[in-house]
ZAGURO-959248 format. One line per 10 residues: their letters; for each residue x, y, z of C-alpha. Coordinates in steps of 0.5 Angstrom, whole numbers. Layout:
A	X Y Z | ...
//
This chain:
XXXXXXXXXX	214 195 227 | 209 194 220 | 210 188 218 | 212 187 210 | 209 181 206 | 213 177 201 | 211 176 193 | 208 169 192 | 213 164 187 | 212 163 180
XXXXXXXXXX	210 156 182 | 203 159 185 | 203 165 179 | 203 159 174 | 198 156 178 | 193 161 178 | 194 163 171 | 191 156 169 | 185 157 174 | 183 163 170
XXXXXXXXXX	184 159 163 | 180 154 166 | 174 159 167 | 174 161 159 | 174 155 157 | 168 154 162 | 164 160 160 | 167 160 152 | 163 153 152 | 157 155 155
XXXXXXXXXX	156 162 150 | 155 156 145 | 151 151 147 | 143 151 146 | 140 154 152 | 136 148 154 | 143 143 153 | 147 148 158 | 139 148 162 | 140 140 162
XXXXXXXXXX	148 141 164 | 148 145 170 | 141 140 172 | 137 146 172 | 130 148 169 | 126 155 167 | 123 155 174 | 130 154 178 | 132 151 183 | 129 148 189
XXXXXXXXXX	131 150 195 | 134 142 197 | 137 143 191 | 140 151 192 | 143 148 199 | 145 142 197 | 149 145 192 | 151 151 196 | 154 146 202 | 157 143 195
XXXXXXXXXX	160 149 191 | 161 154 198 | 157 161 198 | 158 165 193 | 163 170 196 | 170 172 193 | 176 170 198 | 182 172 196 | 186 168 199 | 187 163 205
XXXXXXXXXX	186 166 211 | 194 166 215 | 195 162 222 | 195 166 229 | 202 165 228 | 203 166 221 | 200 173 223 | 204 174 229 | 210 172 224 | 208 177 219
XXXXXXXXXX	207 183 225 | 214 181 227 | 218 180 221 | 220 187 219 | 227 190 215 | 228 194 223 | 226 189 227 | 232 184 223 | 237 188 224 | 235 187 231
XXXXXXXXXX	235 181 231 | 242 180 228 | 245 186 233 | 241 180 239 | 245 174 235 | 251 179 235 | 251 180 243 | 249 173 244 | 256 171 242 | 260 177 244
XXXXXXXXXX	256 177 251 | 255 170 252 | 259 165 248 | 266 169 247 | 265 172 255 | 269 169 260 | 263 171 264 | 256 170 261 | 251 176 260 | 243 174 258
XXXXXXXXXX	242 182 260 | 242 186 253 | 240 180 249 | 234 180 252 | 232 187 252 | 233 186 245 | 229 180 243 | 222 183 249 | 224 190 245 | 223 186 238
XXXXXXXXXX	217 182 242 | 213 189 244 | 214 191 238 | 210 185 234 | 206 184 239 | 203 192 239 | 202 190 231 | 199 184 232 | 193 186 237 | 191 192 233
XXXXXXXXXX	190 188 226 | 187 183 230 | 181 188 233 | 181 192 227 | 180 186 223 | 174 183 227 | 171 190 227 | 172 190 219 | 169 183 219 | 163 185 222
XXXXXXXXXX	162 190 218 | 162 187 212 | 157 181 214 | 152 188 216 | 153 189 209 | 149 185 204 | 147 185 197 | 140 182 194 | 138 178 188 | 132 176 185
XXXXXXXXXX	132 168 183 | 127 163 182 | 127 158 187 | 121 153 188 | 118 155 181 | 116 163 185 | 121 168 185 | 125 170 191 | 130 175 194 | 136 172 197
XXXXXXXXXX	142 174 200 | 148 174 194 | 152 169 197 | 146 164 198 | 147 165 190 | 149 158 187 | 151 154 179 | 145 152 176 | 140 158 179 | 135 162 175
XXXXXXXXXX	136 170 176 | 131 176 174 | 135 182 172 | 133 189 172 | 137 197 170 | 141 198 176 | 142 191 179 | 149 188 179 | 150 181 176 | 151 176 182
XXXXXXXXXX	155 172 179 | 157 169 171 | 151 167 167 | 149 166 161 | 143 169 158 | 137 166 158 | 131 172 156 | 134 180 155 | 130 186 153 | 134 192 151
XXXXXXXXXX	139 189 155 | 146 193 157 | 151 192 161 | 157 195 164 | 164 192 164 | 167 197 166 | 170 193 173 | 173 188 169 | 175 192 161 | 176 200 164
XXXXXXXXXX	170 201 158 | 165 206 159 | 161 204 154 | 155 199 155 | 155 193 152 | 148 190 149 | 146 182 151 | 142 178 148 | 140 171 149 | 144 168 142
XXXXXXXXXX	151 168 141 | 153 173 135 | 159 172 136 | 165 167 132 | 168 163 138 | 174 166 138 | 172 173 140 | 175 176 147 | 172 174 153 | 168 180 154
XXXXXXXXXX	165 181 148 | 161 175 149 | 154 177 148 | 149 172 151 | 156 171 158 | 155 175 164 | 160 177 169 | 160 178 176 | 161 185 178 | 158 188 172
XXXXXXXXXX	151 191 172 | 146 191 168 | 145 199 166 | 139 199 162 | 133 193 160 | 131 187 164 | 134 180 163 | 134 173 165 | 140 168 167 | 142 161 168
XXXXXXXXXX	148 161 173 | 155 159 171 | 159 159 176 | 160 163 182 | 164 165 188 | 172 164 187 | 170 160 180 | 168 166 177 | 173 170 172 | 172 176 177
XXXXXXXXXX	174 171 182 | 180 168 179 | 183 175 178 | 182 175 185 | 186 169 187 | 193 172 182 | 193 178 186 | 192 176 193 | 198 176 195 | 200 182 192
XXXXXXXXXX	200 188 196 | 204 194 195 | 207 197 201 | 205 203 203 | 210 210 204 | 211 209 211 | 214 201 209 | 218 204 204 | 221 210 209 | 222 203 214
XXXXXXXXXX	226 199 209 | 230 205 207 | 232 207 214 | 234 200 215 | 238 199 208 | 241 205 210 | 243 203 216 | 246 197 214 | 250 200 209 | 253 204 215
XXXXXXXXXX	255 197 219 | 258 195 213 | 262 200 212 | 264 202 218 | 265 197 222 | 270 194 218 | 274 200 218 | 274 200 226 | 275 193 226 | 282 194 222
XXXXXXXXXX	283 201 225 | 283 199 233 | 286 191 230 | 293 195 227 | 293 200 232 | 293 196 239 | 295 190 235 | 290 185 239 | 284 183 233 | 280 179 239
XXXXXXXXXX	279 186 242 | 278 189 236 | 273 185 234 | 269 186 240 | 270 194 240 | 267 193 232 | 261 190 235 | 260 195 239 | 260 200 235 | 255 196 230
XXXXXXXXXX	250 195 237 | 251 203 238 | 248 205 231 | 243 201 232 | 236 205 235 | 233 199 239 | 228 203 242 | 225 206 235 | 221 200 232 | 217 201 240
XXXXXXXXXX	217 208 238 | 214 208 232 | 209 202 233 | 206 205 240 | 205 212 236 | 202 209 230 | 197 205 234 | 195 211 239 | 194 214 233 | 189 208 230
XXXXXXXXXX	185 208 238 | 184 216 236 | 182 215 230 | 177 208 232 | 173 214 237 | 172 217 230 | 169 210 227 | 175 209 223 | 177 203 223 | 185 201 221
XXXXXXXXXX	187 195 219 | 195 196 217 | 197 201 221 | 203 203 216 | 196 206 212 | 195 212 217 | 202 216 214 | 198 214 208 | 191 217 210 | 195 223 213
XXXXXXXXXX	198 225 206 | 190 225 203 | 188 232 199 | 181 228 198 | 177 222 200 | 172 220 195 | 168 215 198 | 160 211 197 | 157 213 202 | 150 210 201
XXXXXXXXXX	147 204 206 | 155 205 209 | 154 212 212 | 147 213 211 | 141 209 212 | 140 208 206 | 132 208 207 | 127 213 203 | 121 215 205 | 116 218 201
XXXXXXXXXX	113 224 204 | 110 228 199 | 107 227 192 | 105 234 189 | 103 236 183 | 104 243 177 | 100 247 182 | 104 245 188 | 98 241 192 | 99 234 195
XXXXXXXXXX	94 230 189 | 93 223 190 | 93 221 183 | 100 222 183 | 101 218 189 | 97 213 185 | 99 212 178 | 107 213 181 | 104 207 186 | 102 203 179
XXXXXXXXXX	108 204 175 | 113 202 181 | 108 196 183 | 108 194 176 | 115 194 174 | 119 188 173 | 125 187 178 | 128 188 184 | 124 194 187 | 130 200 188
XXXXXXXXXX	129 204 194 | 125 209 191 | 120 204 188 | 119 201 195 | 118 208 198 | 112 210 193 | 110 202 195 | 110 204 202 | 107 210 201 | 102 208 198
XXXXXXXXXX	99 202 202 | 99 206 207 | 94 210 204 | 90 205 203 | 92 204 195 | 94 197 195 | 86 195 192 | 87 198 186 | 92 193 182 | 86 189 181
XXXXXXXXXX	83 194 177 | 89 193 172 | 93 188 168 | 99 189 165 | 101 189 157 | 108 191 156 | 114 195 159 | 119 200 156 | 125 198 161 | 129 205 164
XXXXXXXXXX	135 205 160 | 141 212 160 | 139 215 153 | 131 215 155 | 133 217 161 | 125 214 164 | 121 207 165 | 114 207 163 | 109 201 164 | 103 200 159
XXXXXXXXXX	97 198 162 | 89 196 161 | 83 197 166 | 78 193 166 | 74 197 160 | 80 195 156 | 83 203 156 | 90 203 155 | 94 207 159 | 102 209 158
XXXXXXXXXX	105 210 165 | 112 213 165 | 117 215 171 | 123 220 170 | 126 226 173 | 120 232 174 | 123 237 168 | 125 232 163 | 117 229 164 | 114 236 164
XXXXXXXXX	119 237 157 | 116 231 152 | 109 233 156 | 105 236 150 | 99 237 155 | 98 237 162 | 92 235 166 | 91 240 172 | 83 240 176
//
């Protein structure tokens, strides 16, 4: 049968709701410090951490990962596979025929308790072994997901895994990129970010280094504080590391929810079963117990026939069936690469109308190939290929996949040399109302140059000429 897990207690509630106190008032304190002052705190400088320092403190603070929770016992989850509103009342029927069969009898008889207990036994056991193989494939699939960050470590800048991420590190932000972790911010271009993860407000909030906020403003309107989970929608930024993993504020939700769950329609329909049944039991075994007592007038035979009954409302072999039934579907599905981890989800996802879902970098390969650079006239130009190749290679960032197509591309073709020729003067960053990122550049006969990138027919719309050969 599928297992229902219990709430946790106001005690742990109370606990956890001061962890989130405690993360405002950590970052409340740092919104107002000077940024040289939260530098000299957290023992980090403009040039970040070096890489002794990084490990010392990630072996100190742990990886920057959100767990939501402590990972249960073996046999905390055998318990929980076991445990069901079904399999309880089965469990009363056992200690009911125990006593009937076994401590009343003149002749004891193990037989039905037995059957009983290895029906309730199979049952848990089938439950367990599948949540046990569907958790290991989740778990692998996870750790072949990985998201990226740019930080500065031993004075250059570095890209590394965001849970190698640690307090006091220096990060570089661009439009696109996800904030790692909770930040304040050092240096910010035309920064916005998106909350929406954490407010349900679609409209980007502008950043800055200052605070211009009063110190009693809400937590999300702090404008030199970054969340993790958030993303910079538009802009360039830099950041000193607050906090991560757990400490966060998106990690301490994370622990006030994580044992919450809510049960799925097949749970709900199990426990109505179960409810009704023991509604049954209590009704009409009392009136079988008097009836058969007042009748034949032997109580002691009475009692035992109204146990009886209570055993023969009770489908034994159902919880089996069901279980067995739900994990054949869960091995059909794992041959369609869908990987169950509550098998009282599959009722669930056979309710579905529509199923939205991400697919990049999980069913694709989230790999960008550039294979060609055409101009108006519909002919591969080389000059595309080479003002595309300086605007990407220029730009400040985390190169995005299209960027590092073009890159790719280009160093194919032997372009790579003509970034000697030019240096860089100022970019205009990407953002969602200009819709495009441009770079200004000078070569050396100190010409200056306006490269932009967009979408081909907003280009070609604020274009007032075009250069064709």
């Amino acid at each position: 049968m599928i297992p229902v897990r219990a709430f946790g207690n106001k005690t742990n509630k109370k606990k956890r709701s001061v962890n989130i106190q405690n993360t405002e008032t950590m970052l409340r304190k740092y919104a107002f410090m000077q940024i040289e002052e939260a530098l000299a705190t957290l023992e980090s400088r403009i040039g970040g951490l070096s890489s002794d320092e990084a490990e010392a403190r990630k072996s100190f603070y742990g990886a920057n990962i959100i767990t939501a929770g402590r990972k249960n016992t073996i046999l905390h989850r055998l318990f929980e596979a076991t445990v069901n509103p079904f399999n309880s009342i089965l469990l009363l029927i056992a200690a009911i025929t125990y006593f009937t069969d076994v401590v009343a009898a003149p002749h004891p008889d193990y037989l039905t308790v037995l059957i009983i207990l290895f029906l309730v036994f199979i049952s848990g056991l089938v439950v367990f072994i599948q949540g046990e193989r569907s958790n290991a494939a989740a778990e692998k699939l996870s750790e072949m997901i990985t998201n990226k960050a740019d930080v500065y470590r031993d004075d250059k800048l570095t890209e590394i895994p965001i849970a190698d991420v640690v307090p006091g590190d220096i990060v570089r932000l661009s439009a696109g990129d996800m904030l790692p972790a909770e930040l304040r911010f050092i240096t910010a271009k035309d920064t916005f970010v998106a909350q929406s993860t954490l407010t349900g407000e679609s409209y980007p909030i502008e950043k800055f280094p200052i605070p211009h906020n009063e110190p009693s403003v809400d937590l999300m309107d702090l404008s030199n504080i970054g969340f993790m989970g958030t993303n910079i929608v538009s802009g360039s930024a830099t950041g000193l590391i607050l906090s991560t993993g757990n400490n966060t504020y998106l990690g301490s939700i994370a622990k006030e929810i994580s044992n919450i769950r809510a049960k799925t329609s097949f749970e709900q329909g199990v426990g109505a079963v179960s409810a009704l049944l023991l509604r049954m039991m209590v009704i009409i075994v009392p009136i079988i117990f008097l009836i058969n007592g007042l009748t034949k007038g032997d109580w002691g035979d009475a009692l035992l026939f109204s146990i009886s009954i209570a055993v023969g409302l009770t489908p034994e072999m159902l919880p089996v069936i069901m279980t067995s039934t739900l994990a054949k579907g869960a091995v059909t599905m794992s041959q369609h690469k869908v990987i169950v981890r509550n098998l009282g989800s599959i009722q669930t996802f056979g309710e579905m109308d529509v199923l939205c879902t991400d697919k990049t970098g999980t069913l694709t390969e989230d790999k960008i190939v550039l294979e060609k650079y055409i101009n108006l006239n519909d002919e591969e130009d080389t000059r595309i290929l080479r003002y595309a190749y300086l605007n990407s290679a220029f730009q400040t960032g985390l190169k995005n996949i299209i960027d590092l197509a073009i890159i790719n591309r280009a160093t194919q073709n032997g372009l790579e040399g003509i970034l000697q020729n030019y240096c860089k003067v100022d970019e205009i960053p990407f953002d969602f109302v200009r819709r495009r990122m441009s770079v200004v550049l000078t070569d050396k006969n100190g010409k200056h140059q306006l490269i932009t990138k967009g979408a081909a027919e907003e280009m070609i719309d604020i274009s007032s000429f075009i250069h064709i050969e």
